[in-house]
C-alpha positions in Angstrom: -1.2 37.2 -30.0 2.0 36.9 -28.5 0.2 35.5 -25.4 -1.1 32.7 -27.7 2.3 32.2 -29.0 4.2 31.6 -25.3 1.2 29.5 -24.1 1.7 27.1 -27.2 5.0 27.4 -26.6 5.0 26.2 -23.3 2.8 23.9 -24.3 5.0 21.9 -26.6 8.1 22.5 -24.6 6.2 20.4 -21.5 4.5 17.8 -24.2 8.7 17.0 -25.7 9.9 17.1 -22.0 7.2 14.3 -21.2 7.7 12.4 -24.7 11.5 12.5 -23.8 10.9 11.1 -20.4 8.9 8.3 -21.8 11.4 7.6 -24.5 14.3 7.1 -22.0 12.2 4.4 -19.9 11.3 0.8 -20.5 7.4 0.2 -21.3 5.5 -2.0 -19.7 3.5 -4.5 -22.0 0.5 -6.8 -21.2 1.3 -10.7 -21.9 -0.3 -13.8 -20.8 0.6 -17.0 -19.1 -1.2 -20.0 -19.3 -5.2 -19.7 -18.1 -4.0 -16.6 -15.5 -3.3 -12.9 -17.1 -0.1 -11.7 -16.1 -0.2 -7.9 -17.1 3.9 -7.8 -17.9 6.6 -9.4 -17.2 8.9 -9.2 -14.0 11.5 -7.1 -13.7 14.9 -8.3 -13.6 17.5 -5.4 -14.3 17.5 -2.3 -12.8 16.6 0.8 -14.8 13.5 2.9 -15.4 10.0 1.7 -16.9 6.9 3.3 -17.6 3.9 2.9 -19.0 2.3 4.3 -22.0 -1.7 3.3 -21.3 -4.2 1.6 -18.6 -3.2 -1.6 -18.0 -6.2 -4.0 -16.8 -6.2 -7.3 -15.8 -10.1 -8.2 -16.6 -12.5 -10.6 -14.0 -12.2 -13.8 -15.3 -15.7 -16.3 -15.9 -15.7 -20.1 -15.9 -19.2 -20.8 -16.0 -18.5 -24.6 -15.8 -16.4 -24.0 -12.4 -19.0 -22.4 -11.2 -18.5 -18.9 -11.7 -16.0 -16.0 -11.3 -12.1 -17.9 -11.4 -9.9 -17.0 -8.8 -6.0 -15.8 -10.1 -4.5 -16.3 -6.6 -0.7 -16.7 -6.8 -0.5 -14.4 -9.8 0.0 -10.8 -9.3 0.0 -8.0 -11.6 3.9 -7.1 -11.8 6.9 -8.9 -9.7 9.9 -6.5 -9.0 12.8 -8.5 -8.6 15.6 -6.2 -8.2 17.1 -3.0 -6.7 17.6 0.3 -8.2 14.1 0.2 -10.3 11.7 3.7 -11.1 8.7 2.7 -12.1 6.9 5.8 -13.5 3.0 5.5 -14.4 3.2 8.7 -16.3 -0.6 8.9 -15.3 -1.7 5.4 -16.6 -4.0 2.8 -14.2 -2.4 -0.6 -13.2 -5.8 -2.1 -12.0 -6.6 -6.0 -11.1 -10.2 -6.8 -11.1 -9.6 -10.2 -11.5 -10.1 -12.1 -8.0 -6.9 -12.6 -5.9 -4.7 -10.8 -7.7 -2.3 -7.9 -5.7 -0.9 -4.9 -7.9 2.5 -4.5 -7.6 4.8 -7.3 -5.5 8.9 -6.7 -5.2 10.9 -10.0 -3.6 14.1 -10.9 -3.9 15.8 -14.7 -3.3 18.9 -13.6 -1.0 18.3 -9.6 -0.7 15.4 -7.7 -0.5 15.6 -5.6 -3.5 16.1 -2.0 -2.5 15.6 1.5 -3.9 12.5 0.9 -6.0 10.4 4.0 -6.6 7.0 3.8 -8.0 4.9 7.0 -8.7 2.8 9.2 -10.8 -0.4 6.8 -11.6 -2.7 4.3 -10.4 -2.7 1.1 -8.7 -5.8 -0.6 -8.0 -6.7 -4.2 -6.7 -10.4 -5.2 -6.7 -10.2 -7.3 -4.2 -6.3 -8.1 -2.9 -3.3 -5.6 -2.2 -2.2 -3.0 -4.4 1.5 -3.2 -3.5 3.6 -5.3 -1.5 7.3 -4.7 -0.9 8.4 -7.6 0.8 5.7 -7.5 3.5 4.9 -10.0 6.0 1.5 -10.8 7.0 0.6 -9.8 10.2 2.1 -8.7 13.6 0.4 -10.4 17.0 -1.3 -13.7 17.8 -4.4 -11.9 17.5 -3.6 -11.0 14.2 -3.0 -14.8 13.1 -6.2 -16.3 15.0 -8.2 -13.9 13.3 -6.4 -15.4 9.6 -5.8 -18.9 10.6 -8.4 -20.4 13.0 -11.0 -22.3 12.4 -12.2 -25.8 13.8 -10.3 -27.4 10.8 -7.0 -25.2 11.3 -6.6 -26.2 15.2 -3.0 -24.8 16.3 -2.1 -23.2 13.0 -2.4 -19.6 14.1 0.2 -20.5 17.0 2.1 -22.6 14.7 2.4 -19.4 12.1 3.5 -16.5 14.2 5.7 -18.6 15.5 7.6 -18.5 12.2 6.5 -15.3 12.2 8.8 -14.5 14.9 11.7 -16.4 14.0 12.2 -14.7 10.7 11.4 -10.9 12.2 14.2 -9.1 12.8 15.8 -8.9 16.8 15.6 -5.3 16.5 14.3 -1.8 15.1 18.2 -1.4 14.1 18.3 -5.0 12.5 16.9 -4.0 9.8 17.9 -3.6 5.7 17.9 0.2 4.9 15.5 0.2 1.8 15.1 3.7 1.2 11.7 2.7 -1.4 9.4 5.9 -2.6 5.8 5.8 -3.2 4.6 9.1 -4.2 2.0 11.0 -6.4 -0.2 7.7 -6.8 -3.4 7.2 -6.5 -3.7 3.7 -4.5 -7.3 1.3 -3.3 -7.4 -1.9 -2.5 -10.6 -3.2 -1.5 -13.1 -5.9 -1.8 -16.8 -5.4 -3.3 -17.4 -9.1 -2.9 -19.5 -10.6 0.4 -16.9 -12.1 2.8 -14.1 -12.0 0.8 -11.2 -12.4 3.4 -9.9 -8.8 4.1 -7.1 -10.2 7.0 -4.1 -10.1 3.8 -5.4 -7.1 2.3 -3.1 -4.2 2.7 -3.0 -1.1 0.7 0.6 -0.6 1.1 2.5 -3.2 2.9 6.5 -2.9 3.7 9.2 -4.4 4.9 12.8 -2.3 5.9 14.2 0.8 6.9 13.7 4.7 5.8 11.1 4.2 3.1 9.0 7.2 1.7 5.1 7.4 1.0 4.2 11.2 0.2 1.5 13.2 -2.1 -0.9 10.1 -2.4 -4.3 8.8 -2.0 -4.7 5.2 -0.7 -7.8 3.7 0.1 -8.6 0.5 2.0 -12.0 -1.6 2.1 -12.5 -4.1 4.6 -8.8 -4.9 5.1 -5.9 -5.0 7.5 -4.7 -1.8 7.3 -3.9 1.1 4.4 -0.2 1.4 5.3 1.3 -1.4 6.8 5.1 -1.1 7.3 8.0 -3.1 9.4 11.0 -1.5 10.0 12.4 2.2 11.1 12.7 5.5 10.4 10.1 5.5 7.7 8.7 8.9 6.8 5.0 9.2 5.9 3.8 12.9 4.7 1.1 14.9 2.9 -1.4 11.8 1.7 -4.6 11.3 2.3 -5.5 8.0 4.3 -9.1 6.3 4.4 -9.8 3.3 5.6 -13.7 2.1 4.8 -15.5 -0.7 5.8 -14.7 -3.8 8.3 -11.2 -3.9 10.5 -10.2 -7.5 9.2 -8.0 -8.0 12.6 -8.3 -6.2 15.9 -4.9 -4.1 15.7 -6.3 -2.9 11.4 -5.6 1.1 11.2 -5.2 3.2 8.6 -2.2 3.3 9.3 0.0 0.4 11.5 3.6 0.3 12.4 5.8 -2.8 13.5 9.3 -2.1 15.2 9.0 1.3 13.2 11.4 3.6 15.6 11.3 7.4 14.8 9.0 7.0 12.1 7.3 10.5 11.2 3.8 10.6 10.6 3.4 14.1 9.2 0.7 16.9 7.4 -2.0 13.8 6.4 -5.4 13.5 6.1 -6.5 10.3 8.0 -10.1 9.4 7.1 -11.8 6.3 9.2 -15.4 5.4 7.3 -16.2 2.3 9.4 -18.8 2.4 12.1 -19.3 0.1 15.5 -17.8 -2.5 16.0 -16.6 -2.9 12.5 -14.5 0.2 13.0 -10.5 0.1 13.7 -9.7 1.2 17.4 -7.7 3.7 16.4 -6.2 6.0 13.1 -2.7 4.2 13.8 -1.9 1.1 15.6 2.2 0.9 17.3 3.5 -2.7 17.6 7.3 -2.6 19.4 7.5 1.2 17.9 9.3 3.6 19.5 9.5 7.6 19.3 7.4 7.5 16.7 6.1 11.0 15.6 2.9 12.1 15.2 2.5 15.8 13.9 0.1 18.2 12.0 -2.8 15.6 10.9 -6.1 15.8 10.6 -8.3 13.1 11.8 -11.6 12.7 10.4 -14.2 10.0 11.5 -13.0 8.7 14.9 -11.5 9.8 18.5 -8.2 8.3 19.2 -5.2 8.8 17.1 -3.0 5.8 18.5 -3.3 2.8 20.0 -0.3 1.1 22.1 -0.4 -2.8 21.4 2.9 -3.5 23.9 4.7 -2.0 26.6 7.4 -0.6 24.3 5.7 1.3 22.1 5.6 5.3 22.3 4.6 8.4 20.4 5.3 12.0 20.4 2.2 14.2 19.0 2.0 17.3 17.9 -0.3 19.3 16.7 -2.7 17.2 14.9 -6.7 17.8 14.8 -9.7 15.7 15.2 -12.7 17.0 12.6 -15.6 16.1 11.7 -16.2 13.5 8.9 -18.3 16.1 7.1 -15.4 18.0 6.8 -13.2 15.4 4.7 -10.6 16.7 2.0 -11.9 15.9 -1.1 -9.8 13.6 -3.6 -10.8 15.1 -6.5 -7.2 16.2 -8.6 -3.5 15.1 -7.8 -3.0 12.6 -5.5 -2.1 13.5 -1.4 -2.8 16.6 0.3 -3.7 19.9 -1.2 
C-alpha cells in the first residue's frame, strides 16, 4: 500500500509540474486565412508557446482545378523573432497539404536568434519541416539540377550567382544563432510521383553554433536531412535517415556549407536509397573546415564524407560502418538510445 501511495504520488507531482509548464506558455491555436490553412499565427514577441493537441493542416481538393490544391507560399508557423521556446509538449505539427514547410523563422533586418523548438513532432508531407533562415542550395550543380530546363536557359547561373553575393565571405562572418532542435521527432518527404525534392530539407539552417540533439529526422527524396550554413554547429545523439532519390548530386543526410569545427558526434546515420538514386556519401563538406566526425554508426552505404572543394577537411574518429539490417530502431523517444 504504501508503494501505491508514492507511485500516485509521483504520479501527480509529474502530471502538476507538466500542467504548470503548459500554463506558463502561450498556446498555439489553428486559424485560417483566405482559401490556404494557416495552422497559427506568426510569432512576433519573444516568449514561450506550446501546444496543447495535434495540429494538422488537412490536403486540400478542388475538383474543378483539377484536383489536389497546392498551398505553396504558406507554411505552417512563421517565427519572426529572437528569444522564442517553442515546446510541443508531445503534440504533432503536421502539413499534409501540398507545398506547405513546417516551421519557417525570418527576420526583415536580423536573423532572429535563439529560438528552441522541441519535445514533439513536425511533419511535412511533401516540403520542409523546418527552415531557419536557410538558403537553397550550395554549388552550380546544385542550382542546374533546380533551375534548368530548355525554358529556364541561364537561370541556374543567374541564381547562384546571387547565391554568392549574399553568402557570407567567411566561416567567421557569420551571425552566432545559438538555435536548439532537440527531442523531436522530424520527416519530410514526398509520397507524390515527381514531386520536386531539390528544396526539400529536413532541417535547413543558416548561422553559427546551433544545436540538433536526441532526434529522429527523416528525409524522402530530398536534398538532404540536415542542411546547415555556418560554424561551429554541434550535431549529437539523433538518428539520421535519408530514403529514396538524392534530389541534387552533393544530397546527404547530412551536408555542411562553410561549417568550420562543426562536431558530428554519437549518431545513427541511416542511407535507404539504392544505385544511382543513392547520395554519394552520409555527409557532404562544401568550404568546411576541421569538421569532426566521431563515434557514428553508419548504416546502408561505404563512405562517410565526401569533399566537394579544395578547402574542405575532416577529422574522424571512431565511427562504424554496419549493416543496414542492423539499424536502431525508432520506436520511443526521439534520437539515440
Amino acid at each position: 500500500m504504501k508503494l501505491h501511495n508514492t507511485v500516485f504520488v509521483i504520479s501527480m507531482i509529474l502530471f502538476l509540474n507538466t500542467a504548470n509548464a503548459q500554463n506558463n506558455c502561450r498556446p498555439l491555436e489553428k486559424v485560417m486565412r483566405g482559401y490556404t490553412p494557416v495552422t497559427v499565427p506568426d510569432i512576433t514577441q519573444p516568449g514561450e508557446y506550446c501546444l496543447t493537441h495535434d495540429i494538422k493542416v488537412p490536403r486540400m481538393y478542388v475538383f474543378s482545378e483539377g484536383g489536389e490544391r497546392s498551398a505553396t507560399g504558406s507554411v505552417m508557423l512563421d517565427i519572426r523573432t529572437s528569444d522564442v521556446v517553442l515546446d510541443l509538449h508531445g503534440f504533432v505539427m503536421s502539413a499534409e497539404v501540398l507545398g506547405m514547410p513546417g516551421i519557417r523563422v525570418w527576420g526583415d533586418k536580423e536573423v532572429p536568434s535563439r529560438i528552441t523548438i522541441r519535445h514533439g513532432s513536425i511533419k511535412s508531407r511533401t516540403d520542409s519541416a523546418i527552415l531557419l533562415n536557410a538558403p537553397e542550395a550550395s554549388l552550380l550543380s546544385d542550382f542546374k539540377a533546380m533551375y534548368d530546363s530548355p525554358q529556364t536557359i541561364g537561370m541556374a547561373e543567374n541564381e547562384f550567382q546571387k547565391f554568392l553575393k549574399k553568402l557570407p565571405p567567411s566561416a567567421s562572418a557569420y551571425q552566432k544563432t545559438e538555435n536548439v532542435v532537440e527531442r523531436l521527432y522530424i520527416e519530410s518527404g514526398s509520397t507524390i510521383a515527381n514531386y520536386s525534392g531539390f528544396f526539400r530539407k529536413a532541417i535547413g539552417m543558416d548561422g553559427a553554433a546551433n544545436i540538433i540533439r536526441n532526434s529522429t529526422i527523416e528525409i524522402t527524396d530530398g536534398h538532404a536531412a540536415i542542411y546547415l550554413f555556418g560554424p561551429n554547429q554541434l550535431i549529437e545523439n539523433n538518428i539520421i535517415i535519408f530514403k529514396g532519390k538524392a534530389a541534387v548530386e552533393s544530397a546527404a543526410a547530412i551536408k555542411l556549407h562553410q561549417a568550420d569545427r562543426t562536431i558530428i558526434r554519437n549518431n545513427d546515420i541511416i542511407i535507404e536509397s539504392m544505385g544511382d538514386e543513392a547520395p554519394k556519401a552520409a555527409i557532404s563538406l562544401i568550404d568546411s573546415k576541421d569538421v569532426v566526425i566521431e563515434n557514428n554508426r553508419i548504416y546502408g552505404i561505404n563512405t562517410l564524407v565526401k569533399n566537394w572543394d579544395d578547402k574542405s577537411n575532416s577529422i574522424e574518429k571512431n565511427n562504424e560502418f554496419r549493416s543496414l539490417f542492423r539499424r536502431p530502431l525508432t520506436i520511443g523517444e526521439p534520437g539515440v538510445h
